[in-house]
N, C-alpha and C positions, 0 to 999 in steps of 0.2 A: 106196230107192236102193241100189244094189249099191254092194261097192269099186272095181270096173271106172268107176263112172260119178265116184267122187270123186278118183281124181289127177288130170283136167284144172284143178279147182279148183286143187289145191295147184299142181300145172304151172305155173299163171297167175303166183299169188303165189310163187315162186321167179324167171317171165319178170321180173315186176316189180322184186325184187330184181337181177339180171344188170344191167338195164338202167340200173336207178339206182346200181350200181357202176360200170360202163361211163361211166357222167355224169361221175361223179367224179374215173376216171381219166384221161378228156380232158381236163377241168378242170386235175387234177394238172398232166400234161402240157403243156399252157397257158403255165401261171405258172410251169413251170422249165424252160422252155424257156431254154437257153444263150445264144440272142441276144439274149431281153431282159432278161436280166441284164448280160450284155456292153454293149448302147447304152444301158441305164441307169447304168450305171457310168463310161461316156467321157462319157454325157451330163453327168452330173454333176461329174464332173472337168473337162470342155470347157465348164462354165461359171465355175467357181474359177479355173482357170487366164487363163481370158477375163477374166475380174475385176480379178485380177493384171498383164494386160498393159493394162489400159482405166487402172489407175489408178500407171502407172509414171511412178517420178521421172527425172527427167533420170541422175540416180547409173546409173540400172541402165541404161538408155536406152545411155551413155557405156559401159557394160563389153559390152554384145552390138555395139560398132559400130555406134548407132545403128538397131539394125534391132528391132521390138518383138517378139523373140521368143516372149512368154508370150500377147500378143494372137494372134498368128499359130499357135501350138502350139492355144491354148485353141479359135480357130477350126475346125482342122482336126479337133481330137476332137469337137469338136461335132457337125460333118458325120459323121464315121464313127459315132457315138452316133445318130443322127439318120436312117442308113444303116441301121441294125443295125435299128431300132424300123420303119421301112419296111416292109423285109423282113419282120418279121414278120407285120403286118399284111397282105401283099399274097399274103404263102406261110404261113398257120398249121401248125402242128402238126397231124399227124393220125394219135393212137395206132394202133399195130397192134391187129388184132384177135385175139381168142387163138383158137387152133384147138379146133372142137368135141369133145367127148369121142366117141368113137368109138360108145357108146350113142344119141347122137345124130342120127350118123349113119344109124347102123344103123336108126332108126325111122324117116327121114325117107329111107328106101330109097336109100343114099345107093352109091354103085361099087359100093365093098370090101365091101359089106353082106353078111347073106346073102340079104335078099330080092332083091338084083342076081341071085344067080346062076340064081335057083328062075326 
């Protein structure tokens, strides 16, 4: 075999490489994604605070005017916490993709090449 016939080989196992970085970094991307940190964090507050107002005494009941303000705060994080994790799921993250090297291009006869022009 010539060297002409062995860089497909290594070509291959380099594609291989790209792609299982690529994996990774949607992965990455994924898991910090800001909204599901954000509705895990209300979520989790909008159930303490929900806790808080399910098990109030008449004392605190008596200082908010009767109105259960920690049930009702704890509720409404919960929905936005609950919002947030939605969303996610319904719209994921989709890393960008990084622009090829121009060598890439170039073999894959690409505009700017030079084989466009010939």
């Amino acid at each position: 075999m010539t060297e002409k016939q062995n860089p497909p080989a290594e070509g291959h196992a380099f594609q291989d490489e790209v792609t299982e970085l690529e994996a990774k970094s949607a992965t990455a991307a994924r898991l910090f994604d800001i909204r599901r940190i954000i509705g895990a964090l209300f979520v989790v507050y909008g159930l303490i605070v929900s806790a808080a107002g399910i098990f109030a005494t008449d004392a605190d009941l008596e200082k908010a005017q009767d109105i259960n303000i920690n049930l009702w705060t704890g509720l409404g994080m919960l929905a936005l916490g609950l919002f947030f994790l939605i969303w996610v799921k319904l719209r994921p993250t989709v890393p960008p993709t990084p622009p090829l090297p121009q060598e890439a291009v170039d073999a894959a006869g690409g505009e700017n090449g030079p084989s466009a022009a010939g």
